[in-house]
C-alpha positions in Angstrom: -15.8 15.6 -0.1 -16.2 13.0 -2.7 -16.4 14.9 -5.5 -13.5 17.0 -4.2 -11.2 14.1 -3.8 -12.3 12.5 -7.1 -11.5 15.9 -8.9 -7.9 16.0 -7.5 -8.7 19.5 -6.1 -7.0 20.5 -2.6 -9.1 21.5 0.4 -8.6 23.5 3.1 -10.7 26.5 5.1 -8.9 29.6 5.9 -10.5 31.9 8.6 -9.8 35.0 11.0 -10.0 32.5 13.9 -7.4 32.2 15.9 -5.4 28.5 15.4 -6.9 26.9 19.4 -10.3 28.0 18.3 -9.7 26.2 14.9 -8.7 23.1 16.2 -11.6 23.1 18.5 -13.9 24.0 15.7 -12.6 21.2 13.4 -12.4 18.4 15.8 -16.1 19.2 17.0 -16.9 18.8 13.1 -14.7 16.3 12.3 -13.7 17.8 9.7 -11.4 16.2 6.8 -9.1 19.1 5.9 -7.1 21.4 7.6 -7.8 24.9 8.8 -5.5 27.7 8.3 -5.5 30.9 10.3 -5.4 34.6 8.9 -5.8 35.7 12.3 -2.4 38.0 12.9 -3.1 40.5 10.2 -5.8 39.3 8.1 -4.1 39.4 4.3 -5.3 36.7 3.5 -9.3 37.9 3.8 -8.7 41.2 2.9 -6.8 40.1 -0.5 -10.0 38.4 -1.2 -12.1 41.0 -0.6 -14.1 39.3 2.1 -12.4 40.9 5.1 -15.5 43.1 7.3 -13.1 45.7 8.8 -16.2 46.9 11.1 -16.3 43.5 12.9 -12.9 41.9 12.5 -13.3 39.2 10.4 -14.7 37.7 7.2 -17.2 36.5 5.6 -18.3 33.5 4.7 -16.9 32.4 1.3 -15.9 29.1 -1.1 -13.4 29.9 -3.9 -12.5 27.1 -6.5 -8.9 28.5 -7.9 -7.4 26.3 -10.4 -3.2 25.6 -10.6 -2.6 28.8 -12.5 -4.3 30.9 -9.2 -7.5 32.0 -11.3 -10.7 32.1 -9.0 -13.1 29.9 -11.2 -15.9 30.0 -8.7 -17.4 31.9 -5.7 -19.8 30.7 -3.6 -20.9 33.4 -0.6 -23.8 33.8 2.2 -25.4 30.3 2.7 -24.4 28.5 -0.4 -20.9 28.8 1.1 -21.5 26.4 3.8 -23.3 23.4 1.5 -20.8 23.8 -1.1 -22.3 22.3 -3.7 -21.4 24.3 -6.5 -17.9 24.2 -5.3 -17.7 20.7 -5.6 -19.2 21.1 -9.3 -16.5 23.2 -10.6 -14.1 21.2 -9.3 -15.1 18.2 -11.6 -15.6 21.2 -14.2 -12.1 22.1 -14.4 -11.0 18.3 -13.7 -13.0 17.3 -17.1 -11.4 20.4 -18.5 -7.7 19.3 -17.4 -8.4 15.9 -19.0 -9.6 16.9 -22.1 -6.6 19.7 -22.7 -4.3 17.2 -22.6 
């Protein structure tokens, strides 16, 4: 979270889970950032292409999109749960913010 919070970048987790389970979820984690639910009509995972329509919800993934909305990073499977690339490209495109300016 460091890294995230030294980079400026925003975090948040966005799942098919419906918002009680969520809050469940993050306070047995105590987690740091807030959870937001595609669970109504799943746009959200499907726009990403990581809605499973066979099982109802989707998979596991880390995105890093900059201010503009470009995905600059994907992380999927088991690398999407330790997040360490994810909190690399963030300082990426901090050092890359810096230096443009």
């Amino acid at each position: 979270m460091q890294k995230f919070q030294e980079s400026g970048a925003q975090v948040f987790g966005i799942s098919t889970d419906n918002s009680p389970s969520q809050k469940a979820f993050s306070q047995q984690l105590n987690l740091s950032f807030p959870l937001l639910s595609d669970f109504l009509d799943r746009k959200v995972s499907q726009a990403y292409g990581v809605y499973v329509p066979k099982f109802g919800v989707a998979n596991r993934v880390t995105f890093v999109i900059n201010k503009d909305g470009k995905i600059e990073y994907v992380e999927s499977g088991g690398d999407a749960m330790k997040i360490l690339g994810a909190g690399d490209a963030c300082s990426r495109l901090a050092h890359k913010k810096q230096t443009d300016q």
